[in-house]
DODREN-730186 format. One line per 10 residues: number of its first residue (from 1); their letters; for each residue z, x, y of C-alpha. Coordinates in Angstrom, 3 decimals. Each point is the difference from the previous one (the first is absolute). Layout:
N
NUM	a	Z/X/Y | ... .
***
This chain:
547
1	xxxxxxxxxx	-10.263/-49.381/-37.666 | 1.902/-2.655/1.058 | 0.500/-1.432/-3.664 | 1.141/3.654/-0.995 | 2.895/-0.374/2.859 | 1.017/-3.201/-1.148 | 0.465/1.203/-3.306 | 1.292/3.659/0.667 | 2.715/-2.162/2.252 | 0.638/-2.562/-2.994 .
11	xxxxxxxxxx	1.107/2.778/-1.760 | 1.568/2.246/2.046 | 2.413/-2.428/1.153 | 0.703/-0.893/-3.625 | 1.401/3.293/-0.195 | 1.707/0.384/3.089 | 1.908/-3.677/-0.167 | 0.490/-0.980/-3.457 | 3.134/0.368/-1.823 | 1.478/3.938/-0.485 .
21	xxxxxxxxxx	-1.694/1.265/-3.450 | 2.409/0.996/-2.061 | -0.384/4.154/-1.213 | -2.279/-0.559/-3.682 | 1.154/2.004/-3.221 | -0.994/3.519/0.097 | -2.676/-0.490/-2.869 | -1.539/-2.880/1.594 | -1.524/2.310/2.601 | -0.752/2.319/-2.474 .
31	xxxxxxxxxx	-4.222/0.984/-0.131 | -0.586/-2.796/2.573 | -1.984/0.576/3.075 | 2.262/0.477/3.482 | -0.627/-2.785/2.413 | -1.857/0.256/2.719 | 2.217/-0.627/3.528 | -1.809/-1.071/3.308 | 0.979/1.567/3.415 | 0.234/-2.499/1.664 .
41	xxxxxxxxxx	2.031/-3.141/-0.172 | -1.818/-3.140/0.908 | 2.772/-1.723/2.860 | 2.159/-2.314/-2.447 | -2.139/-2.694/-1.245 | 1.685/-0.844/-3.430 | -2.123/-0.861/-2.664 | 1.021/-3.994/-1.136 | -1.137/-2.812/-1.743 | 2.600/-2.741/0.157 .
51	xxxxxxxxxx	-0.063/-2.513/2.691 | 3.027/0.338/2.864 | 2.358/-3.168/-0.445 | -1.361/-0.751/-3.517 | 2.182/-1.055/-3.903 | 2.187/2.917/0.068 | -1.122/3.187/-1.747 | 1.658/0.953/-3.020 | 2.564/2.094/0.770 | 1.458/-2.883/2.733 .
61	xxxxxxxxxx	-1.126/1.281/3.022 | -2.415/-1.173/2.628 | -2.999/2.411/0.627 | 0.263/0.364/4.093 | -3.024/-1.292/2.154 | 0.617/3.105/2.219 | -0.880/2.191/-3.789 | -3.290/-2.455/-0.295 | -1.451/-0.193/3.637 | 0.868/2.631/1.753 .
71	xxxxxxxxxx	0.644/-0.675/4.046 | -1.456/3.722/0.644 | -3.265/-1.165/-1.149 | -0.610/-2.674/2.760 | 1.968/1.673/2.771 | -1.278/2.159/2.696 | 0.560/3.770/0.453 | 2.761/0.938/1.851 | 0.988/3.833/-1.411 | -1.311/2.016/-2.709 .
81	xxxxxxxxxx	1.816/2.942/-1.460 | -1.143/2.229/-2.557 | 2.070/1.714/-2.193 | -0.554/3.595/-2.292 | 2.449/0.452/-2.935 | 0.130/1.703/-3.392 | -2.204/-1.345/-2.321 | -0.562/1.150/-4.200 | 3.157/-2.381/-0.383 | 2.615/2.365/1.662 .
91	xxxxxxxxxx	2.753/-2.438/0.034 | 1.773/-1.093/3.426 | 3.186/0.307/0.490 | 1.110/-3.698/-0.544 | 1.428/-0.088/-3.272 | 0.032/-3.003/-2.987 | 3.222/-1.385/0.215 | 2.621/2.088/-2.423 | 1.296/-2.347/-2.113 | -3.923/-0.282/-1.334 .
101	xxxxxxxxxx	-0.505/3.210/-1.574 | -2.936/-1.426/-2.065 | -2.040/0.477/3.172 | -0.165/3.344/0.866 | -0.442/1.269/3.153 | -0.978/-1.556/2.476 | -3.067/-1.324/1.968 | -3.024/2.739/1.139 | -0.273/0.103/3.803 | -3.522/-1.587/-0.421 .
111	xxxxxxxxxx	2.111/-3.123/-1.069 | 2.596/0.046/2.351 | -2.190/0.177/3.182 | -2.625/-2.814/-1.658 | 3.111/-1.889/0.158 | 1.085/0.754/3.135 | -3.074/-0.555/1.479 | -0.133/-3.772/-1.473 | 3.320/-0.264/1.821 | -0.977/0.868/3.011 .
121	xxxxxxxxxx	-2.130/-2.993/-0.125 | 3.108/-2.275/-0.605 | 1.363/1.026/3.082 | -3.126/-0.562/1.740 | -3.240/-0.642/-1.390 | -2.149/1.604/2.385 | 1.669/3.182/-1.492 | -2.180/2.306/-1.793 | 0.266/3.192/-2.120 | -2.407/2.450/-1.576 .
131	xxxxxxxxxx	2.038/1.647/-2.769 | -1.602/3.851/-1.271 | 0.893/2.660/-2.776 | 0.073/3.247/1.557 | -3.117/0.472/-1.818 | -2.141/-2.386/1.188 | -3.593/1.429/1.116 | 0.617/0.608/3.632 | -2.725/-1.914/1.204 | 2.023/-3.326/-1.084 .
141	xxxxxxxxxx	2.681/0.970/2.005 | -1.755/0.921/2.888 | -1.857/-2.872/-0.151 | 3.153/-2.328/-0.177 | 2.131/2.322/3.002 | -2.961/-0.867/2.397 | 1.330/-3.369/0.710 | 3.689/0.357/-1.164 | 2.645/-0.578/2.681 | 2.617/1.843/-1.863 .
151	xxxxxxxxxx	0.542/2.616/-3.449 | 2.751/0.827/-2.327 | -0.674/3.268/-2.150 | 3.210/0.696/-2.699 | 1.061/2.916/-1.958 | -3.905/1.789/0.643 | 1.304/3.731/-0.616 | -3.529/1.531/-0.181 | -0.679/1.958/3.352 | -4.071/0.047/-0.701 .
161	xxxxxxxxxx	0.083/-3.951/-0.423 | 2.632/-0.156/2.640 | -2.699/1.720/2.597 | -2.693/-2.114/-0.909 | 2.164/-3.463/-0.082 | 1.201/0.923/3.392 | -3.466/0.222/1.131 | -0.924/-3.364/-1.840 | 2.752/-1.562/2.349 | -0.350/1.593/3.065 .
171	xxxxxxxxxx	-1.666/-3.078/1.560 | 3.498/-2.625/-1.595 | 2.287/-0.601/3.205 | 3.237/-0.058/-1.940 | 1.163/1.411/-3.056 | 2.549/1.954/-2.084 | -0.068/2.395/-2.705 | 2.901/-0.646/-2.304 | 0.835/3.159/-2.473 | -2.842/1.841/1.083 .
181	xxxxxxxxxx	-0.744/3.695/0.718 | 0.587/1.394/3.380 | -4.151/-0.052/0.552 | 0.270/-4.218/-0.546 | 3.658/-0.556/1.518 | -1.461/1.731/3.677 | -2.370/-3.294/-0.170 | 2.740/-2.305/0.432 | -0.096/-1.993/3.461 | -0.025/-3.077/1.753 .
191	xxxxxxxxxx	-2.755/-1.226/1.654 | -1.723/3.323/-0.108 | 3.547/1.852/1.568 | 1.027/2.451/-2.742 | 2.982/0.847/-1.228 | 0.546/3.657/1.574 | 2.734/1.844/1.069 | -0.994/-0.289/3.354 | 0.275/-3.748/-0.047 | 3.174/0.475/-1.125 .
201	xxxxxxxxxx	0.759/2.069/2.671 | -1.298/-2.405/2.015 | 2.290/-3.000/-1.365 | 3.245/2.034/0.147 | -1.043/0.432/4.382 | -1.051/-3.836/-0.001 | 2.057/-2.039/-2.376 | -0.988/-3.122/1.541 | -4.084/1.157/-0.754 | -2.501/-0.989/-2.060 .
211	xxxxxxxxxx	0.592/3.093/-1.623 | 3.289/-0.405/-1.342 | -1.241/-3.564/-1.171 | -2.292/1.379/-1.972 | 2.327/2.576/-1.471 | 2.821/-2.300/-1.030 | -2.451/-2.131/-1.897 | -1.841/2.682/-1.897 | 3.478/0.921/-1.152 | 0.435/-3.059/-1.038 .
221	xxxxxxxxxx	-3.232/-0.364/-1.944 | 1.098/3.625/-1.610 | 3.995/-1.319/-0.997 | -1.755/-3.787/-1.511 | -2.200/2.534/-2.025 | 2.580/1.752/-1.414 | 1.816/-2.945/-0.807 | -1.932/-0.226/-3.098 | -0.163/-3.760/-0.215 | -2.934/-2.801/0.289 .
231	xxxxxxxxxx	1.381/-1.972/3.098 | 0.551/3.067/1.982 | -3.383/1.520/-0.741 | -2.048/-3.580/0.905 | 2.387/0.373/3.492 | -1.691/3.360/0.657 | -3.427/-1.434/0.057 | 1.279/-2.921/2.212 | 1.689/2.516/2.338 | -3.756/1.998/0.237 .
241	xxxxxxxxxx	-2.004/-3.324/0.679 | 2.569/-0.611/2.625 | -0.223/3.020/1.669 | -3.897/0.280/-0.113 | 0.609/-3.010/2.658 | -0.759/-3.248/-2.668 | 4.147/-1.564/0.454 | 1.360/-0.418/-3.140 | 2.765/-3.021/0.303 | 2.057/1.436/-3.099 .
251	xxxxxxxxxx	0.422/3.698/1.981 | -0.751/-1.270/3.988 | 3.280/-1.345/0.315 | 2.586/0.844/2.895 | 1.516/3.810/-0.596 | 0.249/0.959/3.321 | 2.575/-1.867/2.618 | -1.405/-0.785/2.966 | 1.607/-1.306/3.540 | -0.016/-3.658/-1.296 .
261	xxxxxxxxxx	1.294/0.294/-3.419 | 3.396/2.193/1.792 | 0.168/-2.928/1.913 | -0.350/-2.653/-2.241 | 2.612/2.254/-1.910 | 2.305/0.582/2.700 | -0.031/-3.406/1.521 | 0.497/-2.101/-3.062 | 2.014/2.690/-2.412 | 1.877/2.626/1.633 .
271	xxxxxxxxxx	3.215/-1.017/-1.392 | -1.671/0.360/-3.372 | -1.311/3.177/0.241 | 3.404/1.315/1.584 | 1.706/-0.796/-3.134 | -2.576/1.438/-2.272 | 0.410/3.386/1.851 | 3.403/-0.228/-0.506 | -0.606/-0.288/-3.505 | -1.083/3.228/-2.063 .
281	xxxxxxxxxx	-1.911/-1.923/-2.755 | -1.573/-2.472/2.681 | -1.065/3.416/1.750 | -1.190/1.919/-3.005 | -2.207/-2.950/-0.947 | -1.669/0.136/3.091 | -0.477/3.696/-0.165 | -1.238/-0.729/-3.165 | -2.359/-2.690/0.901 | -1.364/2.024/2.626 .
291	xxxxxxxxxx	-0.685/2.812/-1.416 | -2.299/-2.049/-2.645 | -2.024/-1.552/2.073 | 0.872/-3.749/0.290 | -3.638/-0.515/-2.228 | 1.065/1.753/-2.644 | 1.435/-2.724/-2.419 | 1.213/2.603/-3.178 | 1.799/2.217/2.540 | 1.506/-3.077/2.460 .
301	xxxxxxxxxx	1.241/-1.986/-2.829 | 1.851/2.854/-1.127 | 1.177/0.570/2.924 | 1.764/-3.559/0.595 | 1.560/-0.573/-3.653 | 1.442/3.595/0.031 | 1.697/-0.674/3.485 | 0.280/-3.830/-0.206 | 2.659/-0.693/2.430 | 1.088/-3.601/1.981 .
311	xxxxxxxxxx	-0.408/1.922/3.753 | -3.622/1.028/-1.161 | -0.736/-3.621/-1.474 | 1.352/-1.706/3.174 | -2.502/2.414/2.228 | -3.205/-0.946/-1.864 | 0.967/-3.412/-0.203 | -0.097/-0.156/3.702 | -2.580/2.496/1.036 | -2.401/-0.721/-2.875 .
321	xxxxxxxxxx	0.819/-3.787/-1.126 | 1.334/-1.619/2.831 | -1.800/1.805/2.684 | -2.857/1.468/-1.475 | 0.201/3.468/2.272 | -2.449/1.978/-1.848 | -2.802/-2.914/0.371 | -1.115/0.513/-3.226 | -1.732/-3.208/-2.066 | -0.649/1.183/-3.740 .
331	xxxxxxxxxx	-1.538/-2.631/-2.552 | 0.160/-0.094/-3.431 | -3.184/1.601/-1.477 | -2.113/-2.726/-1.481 | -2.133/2.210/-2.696 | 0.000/0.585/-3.281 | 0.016/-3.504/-0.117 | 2.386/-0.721/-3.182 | 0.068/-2.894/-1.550 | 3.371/-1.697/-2.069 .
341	xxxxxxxxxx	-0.570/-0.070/-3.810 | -1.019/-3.647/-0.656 | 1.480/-0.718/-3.690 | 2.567/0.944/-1.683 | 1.144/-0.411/-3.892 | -3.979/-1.728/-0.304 | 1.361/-2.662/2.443 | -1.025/0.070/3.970 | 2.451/1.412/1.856 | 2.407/-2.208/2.387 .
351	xxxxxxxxxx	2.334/0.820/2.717 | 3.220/-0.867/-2.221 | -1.481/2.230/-2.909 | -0.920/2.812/2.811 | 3.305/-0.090/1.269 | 1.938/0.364/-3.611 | -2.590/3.166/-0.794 | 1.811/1.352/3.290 | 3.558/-1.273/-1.131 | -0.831/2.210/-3.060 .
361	xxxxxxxxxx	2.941/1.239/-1.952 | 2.230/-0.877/2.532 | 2.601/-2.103/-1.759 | 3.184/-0.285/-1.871 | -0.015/-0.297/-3.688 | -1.547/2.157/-2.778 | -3.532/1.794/0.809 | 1.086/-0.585/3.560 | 0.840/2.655/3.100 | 1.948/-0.333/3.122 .
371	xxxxxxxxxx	-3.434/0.899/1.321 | -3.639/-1.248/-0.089 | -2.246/3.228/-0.279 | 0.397/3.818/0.405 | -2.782/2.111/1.438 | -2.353/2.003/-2.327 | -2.505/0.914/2.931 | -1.270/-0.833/2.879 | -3.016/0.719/2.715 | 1.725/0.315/3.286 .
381	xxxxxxxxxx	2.126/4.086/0.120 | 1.801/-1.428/3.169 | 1.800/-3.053/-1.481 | -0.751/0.177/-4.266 | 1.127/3.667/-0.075 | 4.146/-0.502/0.016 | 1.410/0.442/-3.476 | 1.465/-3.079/-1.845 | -1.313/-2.861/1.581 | 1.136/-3.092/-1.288 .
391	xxxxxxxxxx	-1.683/-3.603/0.859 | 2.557/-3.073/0.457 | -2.347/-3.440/0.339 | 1.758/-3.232/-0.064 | 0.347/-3.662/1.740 | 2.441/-0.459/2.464 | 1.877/-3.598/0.399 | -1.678/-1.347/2.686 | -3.446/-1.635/-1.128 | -2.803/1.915/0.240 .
401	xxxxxxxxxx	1.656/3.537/0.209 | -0.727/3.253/-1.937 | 1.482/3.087/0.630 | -1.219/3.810/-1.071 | 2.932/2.450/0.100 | -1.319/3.308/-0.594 | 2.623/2.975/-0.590 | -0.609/3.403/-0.294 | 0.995/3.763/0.370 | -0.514/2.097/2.931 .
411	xxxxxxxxxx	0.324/3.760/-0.128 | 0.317/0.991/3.467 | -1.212/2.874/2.534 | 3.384/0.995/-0.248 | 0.373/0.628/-3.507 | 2.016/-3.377/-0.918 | -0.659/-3.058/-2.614 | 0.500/-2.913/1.425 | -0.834/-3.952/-1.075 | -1.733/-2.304/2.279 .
421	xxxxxxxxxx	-1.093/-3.316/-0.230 | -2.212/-2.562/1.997 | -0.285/-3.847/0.311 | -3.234/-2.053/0.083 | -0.648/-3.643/0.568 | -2.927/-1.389/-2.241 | -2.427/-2.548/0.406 | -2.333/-1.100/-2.336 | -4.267/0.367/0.925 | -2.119/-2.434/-0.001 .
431	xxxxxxxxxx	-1.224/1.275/-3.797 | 2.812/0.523/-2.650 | 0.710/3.379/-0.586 | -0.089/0.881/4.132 | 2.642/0.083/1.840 | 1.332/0.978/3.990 | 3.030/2.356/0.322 | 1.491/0.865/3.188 | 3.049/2.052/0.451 | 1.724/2.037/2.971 .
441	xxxxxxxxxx	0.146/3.744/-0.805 | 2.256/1.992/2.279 | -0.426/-2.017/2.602 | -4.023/-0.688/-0.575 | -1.238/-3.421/-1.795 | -2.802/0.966/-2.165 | -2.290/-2.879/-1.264 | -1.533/0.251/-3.629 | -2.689/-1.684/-2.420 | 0.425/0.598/-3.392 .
451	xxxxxxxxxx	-2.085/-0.956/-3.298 | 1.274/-0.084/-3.413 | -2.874/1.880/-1.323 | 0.573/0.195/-3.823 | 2.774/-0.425/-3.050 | 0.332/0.203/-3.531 | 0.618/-3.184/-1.422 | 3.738/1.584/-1.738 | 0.731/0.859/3.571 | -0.216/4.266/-1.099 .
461	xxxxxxxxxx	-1.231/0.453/3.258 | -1.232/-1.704/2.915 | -2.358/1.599/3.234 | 0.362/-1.319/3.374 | -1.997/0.977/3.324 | 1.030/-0.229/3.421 | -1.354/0.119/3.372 | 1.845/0.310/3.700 | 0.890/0.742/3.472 | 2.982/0.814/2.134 .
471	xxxxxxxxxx	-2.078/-0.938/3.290 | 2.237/1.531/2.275 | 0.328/3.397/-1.477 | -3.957/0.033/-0.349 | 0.135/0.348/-3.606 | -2.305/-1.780/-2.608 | 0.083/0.987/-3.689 | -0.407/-1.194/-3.336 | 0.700/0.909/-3.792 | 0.468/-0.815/-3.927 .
481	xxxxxxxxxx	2.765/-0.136/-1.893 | 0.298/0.121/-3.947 | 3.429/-1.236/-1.320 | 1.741/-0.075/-3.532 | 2.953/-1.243/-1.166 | 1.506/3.790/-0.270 | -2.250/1.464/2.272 | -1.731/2.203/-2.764 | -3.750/0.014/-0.279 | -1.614/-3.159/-2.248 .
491	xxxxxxxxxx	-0.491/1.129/-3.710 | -3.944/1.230/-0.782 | -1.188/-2.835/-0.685 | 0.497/-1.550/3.499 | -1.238/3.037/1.628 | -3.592/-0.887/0.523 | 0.703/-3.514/1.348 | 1.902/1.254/2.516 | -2.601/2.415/0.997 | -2.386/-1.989/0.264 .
501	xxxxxxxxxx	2.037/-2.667/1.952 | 0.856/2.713/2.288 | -3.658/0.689/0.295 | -1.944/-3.216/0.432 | 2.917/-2.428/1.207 | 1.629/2.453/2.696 | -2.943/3.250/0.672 | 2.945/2.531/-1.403 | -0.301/2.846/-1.537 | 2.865/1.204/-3.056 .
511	xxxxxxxxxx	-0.119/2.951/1.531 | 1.149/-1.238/3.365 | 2.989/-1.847/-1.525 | 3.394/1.818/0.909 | 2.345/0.127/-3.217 | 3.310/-0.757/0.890 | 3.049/2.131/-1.197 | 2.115/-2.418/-2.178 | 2.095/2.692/-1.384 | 3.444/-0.848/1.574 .
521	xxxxxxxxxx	0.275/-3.442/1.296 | 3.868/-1.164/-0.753 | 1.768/-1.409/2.993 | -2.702/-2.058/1.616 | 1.656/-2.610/1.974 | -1.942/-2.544/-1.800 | 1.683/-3.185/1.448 | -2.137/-2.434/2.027 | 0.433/-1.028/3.350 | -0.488/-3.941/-0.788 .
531	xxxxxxxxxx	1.621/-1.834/-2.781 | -2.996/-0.114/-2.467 | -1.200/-3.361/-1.616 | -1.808/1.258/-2.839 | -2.703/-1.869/-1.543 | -1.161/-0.026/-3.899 | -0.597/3.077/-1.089 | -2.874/0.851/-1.636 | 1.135/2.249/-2.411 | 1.666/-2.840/-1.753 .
541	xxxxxxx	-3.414/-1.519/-0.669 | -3.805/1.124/-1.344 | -1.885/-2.269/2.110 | -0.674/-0.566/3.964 | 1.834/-3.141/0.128 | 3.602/0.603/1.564 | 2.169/-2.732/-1.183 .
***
């Protein structure tokens, strides 16, 4: 039996986690037998055979340690959630990026949740999560909901299944039926407190109760649902565990003032916040901001670059960087573990070759742009989502220095277009192809580790992956980012290296890569803030040696 498990495992995950198979040919499926699908997903163990740290794989990147030995599997239990979706391959409703037709729709749900249950893990490995098709025997899922702390049932329409699910999960604490039937969405509560009108009822006599607490947040597990997008759905499950009583660090930072933060406000910034309420953009980004919820990174970040505003940036640079009000301490999440690509062009990379892959195309001359990269893709909806985002990497004069000036487009809350651009200081890792950003960010310094995970030798395309924190804000996050020289996809033939770069050297999906519009960039204020010193390029040469 326990050979069978390892096996049944083995392969399950090899499903689950490998590389998106692309739709066959209509008569390659034609008189073949239909595949058999399991119920359950075993919890993210990817199925791997090359060693963490290892010669490169072929297509450049590093296979992660975090894809090979899994932290979950030597961690203890903290929360288990089980969770019952569609299964006979309906398809979720996170798309293949559009400008990749080739790949049809996109992933089932079984997929999807298999995935988001091996990220749960990354943000804490004594995360679990029993994933079921809505037609699993019922006796599985009973048997998993006896010891689960918390469930997630989506888009379970059914009201005969509905009945009996709700009875398979009477004894979970906390849990939320997303897209459900009325019969599954009266099981929704928190720590065993539905949902019910009179709660509500109850929260409009008593906002300051438990029961308006517990109100706001199931809203907010309900809006990050209908988002539609991968980060927002993993930041429902984090916002359950949280609320079953297991704290969370990403959600359990400070939402609520209490008497010391108005004092630490009042005391050290009044004059600060008096000038941002007599500005109407300083005052509709905190509206804004508060009405998200300040751990909701998609809708916060929106928030700031729609209003961005000196009065606001002067307020959080006293409250939040100078004085730390809120108390909060984020830190930059340490899994997936990604590694740096460690050769490029058949030679092993260096720090002076790692920093002209970044320089890119940037250059004057023919071949050459007055940028480095534009955005194809990238992981992260809060910050890789903003049309036309061009990459500016380059030394400075003083020795040592490297700059990244990103620019971008903004289309605001209020119906506007606007151009913004940021300014990071660079410092090299310890291993070539790592490096340390920090920048301020309306008024927040944000610290950042990022890994030049892959690039094609001709410099078509390059994929980088990033890690950070603003501390103060209480905000941790991380994300890929796929770049061309004309921010259109690679041709074909590249496609599957990049996949499977995305895959084994970072732990992303293709499917949870956000395409970036690139339809109408003119105008970008593309000049740097620091007189550039460029170095050789290497588009003027076939080999790794810059000269």
């Amino acid at each position: 039996r326990v050979s069978d498990r390892i096996m049944q495992t083995a392969a399950i995950s090899r499903a689950v986690n490998g590389p998106a198979a692309r739709p066959a040919p209509s008569s390659a499926n034609r008189g073949g037998p239909k595949r058999c699908v399991r119920t359950i997903i075993a919890r993210g163990v990817p199925s791997v055979s090359t060693s963490p740290g290892s010669a490169p794989i072929e297509t450049g990147a590093v296979l992660s340690p975090t894809l090979v030995d899994n932290p979950a599997e030597y961690a203890d239990r903290k929360v288990k959630l089980i969770a019952i979706v569609p299964g006979n391959g309906t398809k979720s409703f996170l798309p293949f990026p559009p400008g990749l037709p080739q790949y049809g729709a996109g992933p089932d749900w079984m997929e999807v949740m298999g995935h988001m249950a091996m990220r749960l893990t990354w943000v804490d490995p004594g995360f679990s999560m029993d994933v079921f098709a809505h037609d699993a025997p019922m006796e599985d899922i009973k048997a998993s909901a006896r010891d689960a702390d918390v469930f997630v049932c989506v888009d379970i329409q059914d009201k005969v299944l509905a009945s009996d699910l709700a009875s398979a999960l009477s004894g979970v604490a906390t849990g939320a039926a997303l897209g459900c039937c009325d019969v599954l969405e009266a099981e929704t509560r928190v720590v065993y407190q539905p949902v019910t009108q009179l709660r509500r009822m109850e929260a409009k006599l008593v906002p300051w109760g438990q029961a308006n607490k517990d109100l706001r947040l199931m809203e907010q597990v309900t809006g990050l649902f209908d988002r539609k997008n991968h980060l927002d759905l993993l930041f429902l499950h984090l916002l359950l565990v949280d609320a079953s009583g297991v704290r969370v660090p990403a959600v359990d930072i400070n939402q609520d003032l209490n008497l010391g933060n108005v004092w630490c406000i009042a005391s050290n910034c009044n004059k600060q916040l008096l000038e941002c309420y007599k500005n109407d953009r300083c005052k509709l980004s905190l509206d804004c901001i508060d009405a998200c919820g300040l751990n909701d990174q998609v809708c916060t970040y929106t928030c700031i670059r729609s209003y961005q505003n000196d009065q606001f940036q002067l307020l959080a640079r006293c409250m939040l960087h100078k004085h730390n009000c809120l108390g909060n301490d984020a830190v930059r999440p340490e899994l997936p573990e990604v590694l740096p690509m460690t050769h490029f062009r058949g030679e092993p990379l260096t720090h002076d070759v790692a920093e002209a892959i970044m320089q890119g195309h940037y250059g004057e001359g023919e071949g050459k742009k007055p940028y480095s990269w534009l955005a194809v893709a990238g992981q992260n909806p809060a910050y890789d989502h903003f049309p036309c985002q061009y990459q500016i990497w380059y030394r400075g004069k003083a020795k040592g220095s490297f700059w990244y000036n990103p620019v971008f487009k903004v289309q605001t809350l209020d119906g506007k277009e606007v151009w913004r651009r940021s300014d990071y200081r660079c410092k090299r890792g310890d291993t070539p192809g790592t490096f340390f950003f920090s920048f301020m960010d309306n008024g927040v310094t944000s610290l950042e580790y990022w890994r030049i995970v892959d690039a094609a030798d001709d410099l078509s395309w390059s994929l980088y992956y990033y890690a950070g924190a603003a501390k103060v804000a209480g905000q941790a996050y991380i994300g890929a980012v796929l770049a061309t020289k004309d921010g259109k996809w690679p041709g074909e033939e590249h496609l599957e290296r990049i996949e499977k770069s995305l895959w084994e050297g970072c732990g992303v999906k293709l499917w949870e890569m956000c395409e970036v519009d690139n339809c109408n960039c003119g105008g970008a204020p593309l000049d740097p803030y620091h007189a550039p010193v460029m170095m050789p390029s290497l588009l003027d040469s076939t080999d790794a040696v810059l000269t």
